[in-house]
N, C-alpha and C positions, 0 to 999 in steps of 0.2 A: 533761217537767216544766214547762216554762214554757209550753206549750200551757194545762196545767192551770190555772196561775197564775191566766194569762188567763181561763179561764173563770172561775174565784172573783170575778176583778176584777167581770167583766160581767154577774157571775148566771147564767151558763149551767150551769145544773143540768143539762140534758140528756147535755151534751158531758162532763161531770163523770160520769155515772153511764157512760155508755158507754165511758170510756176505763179504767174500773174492772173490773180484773179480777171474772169472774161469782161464783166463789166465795168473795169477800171484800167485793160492794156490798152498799151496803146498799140497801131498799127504797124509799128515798127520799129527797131530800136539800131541805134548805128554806135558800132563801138570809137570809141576816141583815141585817135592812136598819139601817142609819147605817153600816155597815160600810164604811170607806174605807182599801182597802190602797196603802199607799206606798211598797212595794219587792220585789224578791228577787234573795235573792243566792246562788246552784249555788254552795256551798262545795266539794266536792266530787263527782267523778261517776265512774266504773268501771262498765266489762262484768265479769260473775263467771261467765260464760259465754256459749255461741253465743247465746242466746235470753234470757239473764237480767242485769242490772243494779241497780245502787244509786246513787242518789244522795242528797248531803246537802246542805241548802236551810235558809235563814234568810228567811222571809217575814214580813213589818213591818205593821203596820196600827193604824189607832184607831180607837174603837168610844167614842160617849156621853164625848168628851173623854179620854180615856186613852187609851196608846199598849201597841200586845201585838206580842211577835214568838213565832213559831212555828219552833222550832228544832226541823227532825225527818232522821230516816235512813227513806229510802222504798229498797222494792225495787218493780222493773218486772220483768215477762217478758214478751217479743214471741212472739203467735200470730194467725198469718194474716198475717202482718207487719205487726200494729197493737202498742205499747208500750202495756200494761196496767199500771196501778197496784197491787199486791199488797196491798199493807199496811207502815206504817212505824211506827218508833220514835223519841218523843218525847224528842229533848236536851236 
């Protein structure tokens, strides 16, 4: 999760797309520019099996003067022993 962060912070779409489970990326991602994120915070985080996880994350940022936080529930499942991003629910 905070791998990810990272990438968002830096623009690293590549790193964003490959840590993306296959079945759930999308084809392309465009990073946003004035985008300036100023935090996160792993609210919570649990295994829900050998291979599977959830975590839940409050990520901060302002964008054109105004301030957004992205409060969401992500699940991971590790294959190959890389943690993949499934898909998550917005809180």
């Amino acid at each position: 999760m905070r791998s990810r962060y990272a990438a968002y912070v830096t623009g690293n779409t590549e790193y964003l797309l490959a840590t993306w489970h296959p079945r759930m990326r999308p084809e392309s991602l465009t990073h946003e520019p004035g985008v300036k994120w100023l935090g996160l915070e792993v609210r919570r985080h649990q295994r829900t099996g050998p291979e599977t996880a959830e975590v839940e994350f409050v990520a901060r940022s302002r964008h054109a003067g105004r301030g957004h936080r992205l409060h969401e529930h992500s699940r991971f499942v590790r294959e190959d022993g890389q943690w993949l991003y499934v898909d998550g629910d917005i809180l």
